[in-house]
C-alpha positions as CSV (number, residue, x, y, z in Angstrom):
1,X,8.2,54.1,53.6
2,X,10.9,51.4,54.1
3,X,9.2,50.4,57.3
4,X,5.8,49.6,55.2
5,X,8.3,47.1,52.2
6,X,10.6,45.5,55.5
7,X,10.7,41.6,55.3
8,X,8.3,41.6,52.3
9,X,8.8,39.2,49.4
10,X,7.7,40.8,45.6
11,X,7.4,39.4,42.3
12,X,8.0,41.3,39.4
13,X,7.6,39.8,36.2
14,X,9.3,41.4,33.3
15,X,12.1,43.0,35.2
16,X,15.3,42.6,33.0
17,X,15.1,46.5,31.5
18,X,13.1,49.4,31.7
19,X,10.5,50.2,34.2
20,X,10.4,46.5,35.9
21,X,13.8,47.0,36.2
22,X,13.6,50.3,37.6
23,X,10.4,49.0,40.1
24,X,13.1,45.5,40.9
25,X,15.3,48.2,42.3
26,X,13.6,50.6,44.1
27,X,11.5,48.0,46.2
28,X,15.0,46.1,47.1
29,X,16.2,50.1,48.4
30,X,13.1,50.5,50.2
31,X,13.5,47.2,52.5
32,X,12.6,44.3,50.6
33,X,13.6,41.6,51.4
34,X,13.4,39.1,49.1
35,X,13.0,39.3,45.0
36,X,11.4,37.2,42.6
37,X,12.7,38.5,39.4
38,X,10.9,37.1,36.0
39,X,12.7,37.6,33.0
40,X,12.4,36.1,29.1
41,X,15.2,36.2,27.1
42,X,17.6,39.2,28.9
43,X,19.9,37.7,31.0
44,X,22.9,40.2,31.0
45,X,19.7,42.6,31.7
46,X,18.5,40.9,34.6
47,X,21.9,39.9,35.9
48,X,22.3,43.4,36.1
49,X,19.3,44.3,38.3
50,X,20.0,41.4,40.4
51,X,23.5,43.0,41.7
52,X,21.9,46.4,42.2
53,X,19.3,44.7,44.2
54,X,21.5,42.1,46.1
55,X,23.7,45.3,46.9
56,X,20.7,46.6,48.5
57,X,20.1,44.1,51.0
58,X,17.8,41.9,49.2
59,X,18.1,37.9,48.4
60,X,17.1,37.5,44.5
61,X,15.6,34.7,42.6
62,X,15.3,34.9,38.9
63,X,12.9,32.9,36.6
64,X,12.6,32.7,33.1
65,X,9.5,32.2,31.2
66,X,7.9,33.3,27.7
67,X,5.0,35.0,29.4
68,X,3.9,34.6,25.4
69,X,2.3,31.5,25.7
70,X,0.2,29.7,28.1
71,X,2.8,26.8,28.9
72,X,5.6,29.9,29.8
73,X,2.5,31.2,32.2
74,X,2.2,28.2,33.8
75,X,5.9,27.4,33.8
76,X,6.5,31.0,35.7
77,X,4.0,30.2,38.3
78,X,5.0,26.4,39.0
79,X,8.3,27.6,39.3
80,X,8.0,30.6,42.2
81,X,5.3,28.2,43.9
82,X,8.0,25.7,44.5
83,X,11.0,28.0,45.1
84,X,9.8,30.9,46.7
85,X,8.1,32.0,50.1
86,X,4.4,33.6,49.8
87,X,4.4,36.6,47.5
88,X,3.3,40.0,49.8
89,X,4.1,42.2,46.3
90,X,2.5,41.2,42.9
91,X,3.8,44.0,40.2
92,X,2.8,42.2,36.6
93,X,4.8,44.4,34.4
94,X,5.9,42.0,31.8
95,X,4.1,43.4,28.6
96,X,5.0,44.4,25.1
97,X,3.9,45.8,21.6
98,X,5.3,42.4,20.1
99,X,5.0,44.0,16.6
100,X,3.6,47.0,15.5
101,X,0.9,45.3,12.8
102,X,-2.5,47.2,11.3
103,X,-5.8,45.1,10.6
104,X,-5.0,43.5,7.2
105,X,-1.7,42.6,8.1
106,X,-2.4,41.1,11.8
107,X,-2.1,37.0,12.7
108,X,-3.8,35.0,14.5
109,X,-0.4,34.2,16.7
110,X,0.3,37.8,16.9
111,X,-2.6,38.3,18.4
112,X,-2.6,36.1,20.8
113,X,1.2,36.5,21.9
114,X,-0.1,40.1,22.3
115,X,-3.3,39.1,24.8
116,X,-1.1,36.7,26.6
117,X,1.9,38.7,27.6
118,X,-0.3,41.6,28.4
119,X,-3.4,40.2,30.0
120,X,-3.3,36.5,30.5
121,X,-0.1,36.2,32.3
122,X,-1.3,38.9,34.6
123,X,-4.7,37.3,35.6
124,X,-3.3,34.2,36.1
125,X,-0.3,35.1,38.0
126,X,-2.7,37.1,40.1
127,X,-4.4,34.0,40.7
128,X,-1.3,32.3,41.6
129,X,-0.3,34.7,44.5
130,X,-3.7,35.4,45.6
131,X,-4.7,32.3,48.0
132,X,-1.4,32.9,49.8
133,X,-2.0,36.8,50.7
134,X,-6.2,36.2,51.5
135,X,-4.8,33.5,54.3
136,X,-2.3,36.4,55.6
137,X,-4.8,39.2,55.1
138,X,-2.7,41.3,53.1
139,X,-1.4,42.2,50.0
140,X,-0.7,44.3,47.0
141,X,-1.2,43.8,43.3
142,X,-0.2,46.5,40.6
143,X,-0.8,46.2,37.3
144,X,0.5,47.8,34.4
145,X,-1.7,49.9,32.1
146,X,-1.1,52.4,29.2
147,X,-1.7,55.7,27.7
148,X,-2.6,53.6,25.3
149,X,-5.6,52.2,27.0
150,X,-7.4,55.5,26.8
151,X,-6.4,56.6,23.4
152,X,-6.3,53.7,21.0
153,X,-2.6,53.5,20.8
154,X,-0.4,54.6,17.7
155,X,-0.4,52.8,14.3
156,X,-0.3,49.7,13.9
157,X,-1.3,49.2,18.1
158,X,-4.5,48.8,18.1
159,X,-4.6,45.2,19.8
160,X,-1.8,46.3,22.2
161,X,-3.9,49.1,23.1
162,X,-7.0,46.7,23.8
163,X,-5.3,44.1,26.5
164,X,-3.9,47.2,28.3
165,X,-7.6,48.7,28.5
166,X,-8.5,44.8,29.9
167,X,-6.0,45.0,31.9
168,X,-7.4,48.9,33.5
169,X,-10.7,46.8,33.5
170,X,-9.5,43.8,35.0
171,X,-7.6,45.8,38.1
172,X,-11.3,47.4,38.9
173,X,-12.8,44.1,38.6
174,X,-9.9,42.6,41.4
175,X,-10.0,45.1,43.1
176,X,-13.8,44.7,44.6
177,X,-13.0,40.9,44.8
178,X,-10.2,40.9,46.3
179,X,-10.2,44.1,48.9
180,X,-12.6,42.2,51.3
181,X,-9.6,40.1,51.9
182,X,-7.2,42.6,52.7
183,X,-5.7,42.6,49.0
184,X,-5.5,46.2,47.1
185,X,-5.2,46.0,43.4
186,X,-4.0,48.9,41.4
187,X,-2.5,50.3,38.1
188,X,-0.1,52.6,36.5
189,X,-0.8,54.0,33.2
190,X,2.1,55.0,31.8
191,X,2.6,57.8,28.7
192,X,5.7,57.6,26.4
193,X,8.6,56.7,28.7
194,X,12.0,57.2,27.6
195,X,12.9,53.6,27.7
196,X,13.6,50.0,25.2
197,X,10.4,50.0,24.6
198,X,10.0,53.0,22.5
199,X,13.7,52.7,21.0
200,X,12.6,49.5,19.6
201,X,8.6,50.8,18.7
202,X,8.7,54.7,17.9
203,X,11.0,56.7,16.1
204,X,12.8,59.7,17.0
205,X,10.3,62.2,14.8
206,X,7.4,60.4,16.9
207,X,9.1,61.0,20.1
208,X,9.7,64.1,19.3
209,X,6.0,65.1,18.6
210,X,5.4,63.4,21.8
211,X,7.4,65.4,23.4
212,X,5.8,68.9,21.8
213,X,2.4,67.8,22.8
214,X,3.4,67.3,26.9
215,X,3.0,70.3,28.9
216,X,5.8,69.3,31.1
217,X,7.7,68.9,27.4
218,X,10.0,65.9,28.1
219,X,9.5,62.2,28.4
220,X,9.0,60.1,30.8
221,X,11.4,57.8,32.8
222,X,11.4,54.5,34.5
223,X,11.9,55.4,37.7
224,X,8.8,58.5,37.9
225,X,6.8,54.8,37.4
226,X,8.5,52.8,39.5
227,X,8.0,55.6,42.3
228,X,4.0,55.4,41.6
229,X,4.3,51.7,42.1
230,X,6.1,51.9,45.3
231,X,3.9,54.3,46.3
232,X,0.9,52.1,45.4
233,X,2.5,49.0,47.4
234,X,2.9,51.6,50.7
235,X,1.2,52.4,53.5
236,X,0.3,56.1,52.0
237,X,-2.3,54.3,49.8
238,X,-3.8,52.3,52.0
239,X,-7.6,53.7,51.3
240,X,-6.6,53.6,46.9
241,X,-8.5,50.5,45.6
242,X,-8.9,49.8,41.7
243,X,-7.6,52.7,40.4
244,X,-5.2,53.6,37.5
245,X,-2.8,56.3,37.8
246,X,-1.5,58.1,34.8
247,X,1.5,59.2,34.6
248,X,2.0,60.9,31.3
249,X,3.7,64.9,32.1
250,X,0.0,66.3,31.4
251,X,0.1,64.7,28.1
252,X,-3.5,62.9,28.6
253,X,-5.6,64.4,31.9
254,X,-9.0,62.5,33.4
């Protein structure tokens, strides 16, 4: 596989912690060789991944941006268009609950922090990259779905669980537009990782349920996902277009 990542330049948004993080350093092992690393307000994080990926062999840029809000998604893509080469790898990870908030309790700004970070910021960085791999022929695009996409998501997610569900919709929709040109789009759907994000959204007695309900009866971890999306962005799945692979240990099957 480190043949198919060789000389290729990927952007990961949203790769200070957890499974961007864990994605960040497996392309730089598998021959990348330069990294455009987005992060918001982690810098000790990112720092971090940087020197496991610039031990690695790979040159690293970082950028920070508050994919929040339209002026941080427009900030993020001015910035890699005038600093970096032409992106071969698009991985739009950066996504979050925000807050856990039910109907009656839910703002207009929470709701759209919520729709930008998960689905604006990943249409329009797609956008970005896009002219770039259609003149070179090639490319790969991997979004990042949820569980939560296909079930509704836990209380008090219910938005959250709506811009992942765009975004499963929106890598089928770029996926016929864009495979024409030599550009595959995919997704990963992951289940209940064992990662920030649920420290900071679940508690233990909910991960523990989780855990009880998955036949292979542990959580997931960042790297099981980051090894989907490196498989995604290889040569093995050259004929997968538009699809979103879950990855859950049996805990939702389609």
């Amino acid at each position: 596989m480190e043949s198919d990542f060789r000389g290729k330049t990927a952007l990961v948004t949203g790769a200070s912690r957890g499974i961007g993080a864990a994605t960040s350093i497996a392309l730089a092992r598998s021959g990348c060789a330069r990294l455009l690393l987005h992060y918001n307000t982690n810098q000790a994080g990112v720092d971090q991944v940087r020197a496991g990926a610039e031990a690695a062999g790979a040159e690293v840029l970082l950028f920070q941006a508050d994919l929040g809000c339209g002026q941080g998604i427009q900030s993020l893509i001015a910035a890699v268009q005038k600093a970096a080469a032409p992106v071969d790898i698009l991985v739009n990870n950066a996504g979050s609950l925000v807050a856990r908030a039910r109907l009656l309790q839910f703002t207009g700004d929470l709701y759209d922090r919520v729709m930008n970070l998960n689905v604006k910021s990943a249409w329009f960085i797609a956008q970005a990259v896009a002219p770039a791999m259609m003149e070179r022929g090639g490319g790969c695009i991997v979004n990042l779905s949820s569980i939560a996409a296909r079930n509704g998501g836990g209380p008090g997610a219910t938005v959250y669980a709506a811009a992942k569900a765009a975004v499963t919709a929106m890598t089928k929709g770029l996926a016929k537009e864009l495979a024409p040109k030599g550009i595959r789009v995919n997704a990963v759907s992951p289940g209940t990782v064992d990662n920030d994000f649920h420290a900071r959204f679940s508690t233990r007695q909910v991960l523990d349920a989780v855990v009880a309900a998955t036949p292979a009866g542990r959580l997931g971890t960042n790297e099981e996902v980051a090894d989907v999306i490196l498989f995604l962005c290889s040569a093995a799945a050259r004929y997968i277009y538009g699809q979103t692979i879950e990855i859950n240990g049996g805990m939702l099957m389609v």
